[in-house]
N, C-alpha and C positions, 0 to 999 in steps of 0.2 A: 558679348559675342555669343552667336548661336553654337548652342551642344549639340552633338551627336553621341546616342549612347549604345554602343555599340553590345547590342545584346544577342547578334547571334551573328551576322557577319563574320566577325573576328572571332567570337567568345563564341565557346559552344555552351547547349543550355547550362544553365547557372541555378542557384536555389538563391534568391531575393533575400526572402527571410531570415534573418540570422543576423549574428555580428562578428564573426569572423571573417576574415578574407586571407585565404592560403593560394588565390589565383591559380588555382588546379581546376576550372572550369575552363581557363586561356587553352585557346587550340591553337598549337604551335606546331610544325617539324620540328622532327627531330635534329637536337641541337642547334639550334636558330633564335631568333629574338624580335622583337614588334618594339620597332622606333613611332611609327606613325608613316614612315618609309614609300609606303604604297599609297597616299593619299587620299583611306579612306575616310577622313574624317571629313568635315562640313568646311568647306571654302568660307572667307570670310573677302572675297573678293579682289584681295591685293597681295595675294601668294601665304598667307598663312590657314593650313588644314588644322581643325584643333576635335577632340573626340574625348570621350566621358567614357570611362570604364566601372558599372556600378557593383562591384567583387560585398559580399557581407552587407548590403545596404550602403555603405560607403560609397565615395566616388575619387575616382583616381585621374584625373584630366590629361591629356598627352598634346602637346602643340608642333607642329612640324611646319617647317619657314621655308619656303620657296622664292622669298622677295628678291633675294640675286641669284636667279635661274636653276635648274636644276643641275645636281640631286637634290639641293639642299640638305635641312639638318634639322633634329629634333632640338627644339628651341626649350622647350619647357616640358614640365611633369614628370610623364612616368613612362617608363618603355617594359618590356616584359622579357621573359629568359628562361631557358631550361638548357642552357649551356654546363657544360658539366668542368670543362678544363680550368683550371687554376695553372695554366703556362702561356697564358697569352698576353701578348706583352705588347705597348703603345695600343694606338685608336682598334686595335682588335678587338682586345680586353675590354674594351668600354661595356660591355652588354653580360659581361659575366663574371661570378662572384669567386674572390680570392678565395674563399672555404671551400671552392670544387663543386659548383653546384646548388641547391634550396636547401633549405634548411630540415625541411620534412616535404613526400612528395617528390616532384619533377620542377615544378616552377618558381618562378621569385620574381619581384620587381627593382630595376634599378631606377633611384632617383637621383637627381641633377640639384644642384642649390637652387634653393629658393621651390622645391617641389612642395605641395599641399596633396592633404586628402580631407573633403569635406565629412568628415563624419555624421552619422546618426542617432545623435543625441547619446553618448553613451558617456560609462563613468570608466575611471580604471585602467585607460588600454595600455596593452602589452603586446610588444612584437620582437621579432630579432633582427639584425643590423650587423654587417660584415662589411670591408673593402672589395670593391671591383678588382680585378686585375691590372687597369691599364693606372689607377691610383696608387696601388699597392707597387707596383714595379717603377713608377716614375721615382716614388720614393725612397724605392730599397738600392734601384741602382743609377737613378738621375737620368734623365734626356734632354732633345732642346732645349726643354724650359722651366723643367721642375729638376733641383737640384737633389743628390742624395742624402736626403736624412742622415744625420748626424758628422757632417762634412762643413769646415768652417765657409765653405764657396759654394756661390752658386752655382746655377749652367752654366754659365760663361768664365768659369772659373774666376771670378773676381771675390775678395772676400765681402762677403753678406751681413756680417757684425753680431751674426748668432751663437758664434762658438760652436755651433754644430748641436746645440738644444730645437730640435726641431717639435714640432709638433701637429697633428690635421685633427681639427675639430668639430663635430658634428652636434647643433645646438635645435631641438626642439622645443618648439614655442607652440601653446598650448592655449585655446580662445575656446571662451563659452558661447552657449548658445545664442547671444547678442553678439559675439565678435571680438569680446574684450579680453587681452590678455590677462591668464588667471595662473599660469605655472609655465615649467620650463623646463626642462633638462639636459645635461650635457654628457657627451658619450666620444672618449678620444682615442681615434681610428690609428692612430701612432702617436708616440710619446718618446721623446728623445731628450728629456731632461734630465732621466735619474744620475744620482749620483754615480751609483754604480752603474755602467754603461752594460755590465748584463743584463738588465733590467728595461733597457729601453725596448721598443716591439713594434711592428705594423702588425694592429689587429687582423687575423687569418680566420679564424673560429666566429660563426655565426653567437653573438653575443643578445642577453637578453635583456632588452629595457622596459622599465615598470613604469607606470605613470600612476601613483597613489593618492593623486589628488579625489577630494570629493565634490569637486564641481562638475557639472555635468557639459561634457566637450563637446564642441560640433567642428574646430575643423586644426591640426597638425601642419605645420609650417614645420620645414627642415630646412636650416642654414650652415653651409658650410664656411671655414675659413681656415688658414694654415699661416704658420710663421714664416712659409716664401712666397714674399709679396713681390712683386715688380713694377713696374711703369704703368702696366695694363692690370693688374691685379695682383689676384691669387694663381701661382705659377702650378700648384700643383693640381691634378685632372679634377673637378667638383662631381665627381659621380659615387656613391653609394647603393650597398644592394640591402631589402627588405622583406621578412616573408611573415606570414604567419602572424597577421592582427588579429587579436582576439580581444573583446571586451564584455563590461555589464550596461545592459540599459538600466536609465536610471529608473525610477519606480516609476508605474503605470499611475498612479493617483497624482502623481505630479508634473513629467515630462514628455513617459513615451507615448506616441501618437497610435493610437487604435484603428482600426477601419474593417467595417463589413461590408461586402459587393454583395450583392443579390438582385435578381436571379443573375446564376454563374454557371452555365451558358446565358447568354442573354441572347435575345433577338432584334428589338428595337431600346429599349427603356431600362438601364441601370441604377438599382439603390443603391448611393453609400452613405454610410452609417459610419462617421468618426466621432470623438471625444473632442474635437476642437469645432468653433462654431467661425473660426475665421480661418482662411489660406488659399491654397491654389493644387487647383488639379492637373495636370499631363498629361496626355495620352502620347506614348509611341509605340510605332510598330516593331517588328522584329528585324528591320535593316539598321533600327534607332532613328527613323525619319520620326519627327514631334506630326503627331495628327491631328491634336487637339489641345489648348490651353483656355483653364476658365480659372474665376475665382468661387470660391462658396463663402455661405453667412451664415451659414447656421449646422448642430450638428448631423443630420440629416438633407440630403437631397439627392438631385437627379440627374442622370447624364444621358443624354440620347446617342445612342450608337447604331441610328436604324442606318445610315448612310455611309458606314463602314463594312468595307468585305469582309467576309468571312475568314474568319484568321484569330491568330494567341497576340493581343498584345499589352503590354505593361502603363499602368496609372501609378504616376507618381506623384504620391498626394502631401502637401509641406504642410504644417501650421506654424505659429510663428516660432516653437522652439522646436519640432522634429520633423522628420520625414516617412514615409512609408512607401514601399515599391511594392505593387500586389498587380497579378494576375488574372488577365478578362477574358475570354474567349466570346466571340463575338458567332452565331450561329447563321 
């Protein structure tokens, strides 16, 4: 499916460079949040809008489904937030985080089961991880369909055969630059086993997870699952809040992807100059409209831009284990 990267649109300027994503460049109202809602991602012709958010070189993908009529519903990814309440309770809450807000800053991202963030080749990363509100309260005090934590019955008040050991678990899966599962970690959002029942908890406090492996990642899968299962699934809300990724690229002599533009302003004729001699180049504009796709063979060559207006727009250039997002100005 075709991307849309939405780099100014939605996002006000951004700094590329880098490997953190704190989504403090997202231009939001105040207290509000970006589902995909407004449709402005790229049609895919049969009611799904889908859009690339690229925060620290990373990319953060959002899909909004319109297949049975409107409003529809964010189907996938990532949605955005600078909601500050921790008392919002059912599908309110869905967009903002039980800790009251981001972690550092004004903004955060909430992710849905099964959300990815394709990474840029880095080693190490670490971010923080809290409950949504509309998860955290289905739990703490049970609704339609998610029952309350540490209660022998479900919703419907039948018994569930848990004893009331409830628990929501958040399991990251962690792939190398080929793709291949290489590590894992698991982070539980409530815990309803202890023995001692003062002890059990729905995580509230922005918590921090380490990822110490030293292979170097290119892309984060988050799975959720809980011990109230149903007919249809998992009963309890599958949404989680995110802020503040930060990592190491791995060493320049073996992984990360280099590149120089020259001339920058350009008029017709752009050098780049990378460390990889095989990949694909990008060009998009500042709406995220893709204006150009080639491939290269070698580590130097050439892009012709005389047929571009004048205007800032971004090359995203891959090789086969990283990527790089750099800046053109077309004269």
């Amino acid at each position: 499916m075709k991307k849309i990267y939405l780099m100014a649109a939605l996002f006000a300027a951004t700094t590329i460079s880098g490997q953190n994503a704190d989504f403090e460049s997202i231009s939001l109202p105040t207290d509000s949040f970006w589902n995909g809602s407004d449709l402005s991602g790229i049609s895919n012709g049969t009611g799904l809008f889908e859009s690339v958010m690229i925060e620290g070189g990373h990319e953060f993908s959002n899909q909004f489904d319109t297949t049975w009529g409107a409003p529809g519903y964010w189907s996938q990814g990532w949605a955005y937030s600078n909601q500050t309440s921790d008392m919002l309770t059912g599908t309110a809450g869905q967009h903002s985080s039980y800790a009251g807000g981001a972690y550092s800053g004004s903004k955060y991202a909430i992710g849905k089961n099964g959300s990815e963030i394709i990474l840029a080749g880095v080693v190490s990363p670490e971010f923080r991880i809290t409950n949504v509100n509309y998860a955290a309260y289905s739990m703490l005090n049970g609704d339609a369909f998610g029952k309350e934590f540490g209660s022998q019955y479900d919703a419907n008040g039948a018994l569930d055969g848990t004893d009331g050991e409830d628990w929501f678990l958040l399991k990251i899966l962690c792939y190398d630059l080929s793709d291949v599962l290489v590590d894992s970690v698991e982070l539980y959002l409530a815990d309803y086993r202890f023995a001692d029942n003062t002890q059990d908890y729905i995580q509230k406090d922005w918590t921090t997870v380490s990822l110490t492996s030293s292979e170097t990642l290119g892309r984060l899968k988050f799975n959720l699952t809980s011990s109230d299962e149903g007919q249809w699934g998992m009963n309890t809300p599958a949404f989680f809040a995110i802020d503040d990724l930060s990592a190491g690229f791995a060493s320049i002599e073996e992984n990360e992807l280099t590149s120089r533009i020259y001339p920058n302003p350009a008029i017709d004729i752009v050098n780049v100059q990378t460390n990889s001699d095989n990949g694909t180049i990008e060009i998009f504009d500042l709406t995220g409209k893709q204006i150009s796709s080639s491939n290269y063979t070698s580590e130097v060559f050439q892009l012709n831009v005389s047929s571009f207006p004048s205007g800032t727009y971004y090359a995203v250039i891959s090789s086969e284990t990283s990527r790089k997002t750099t800046k053109i100005i077309k004269q």
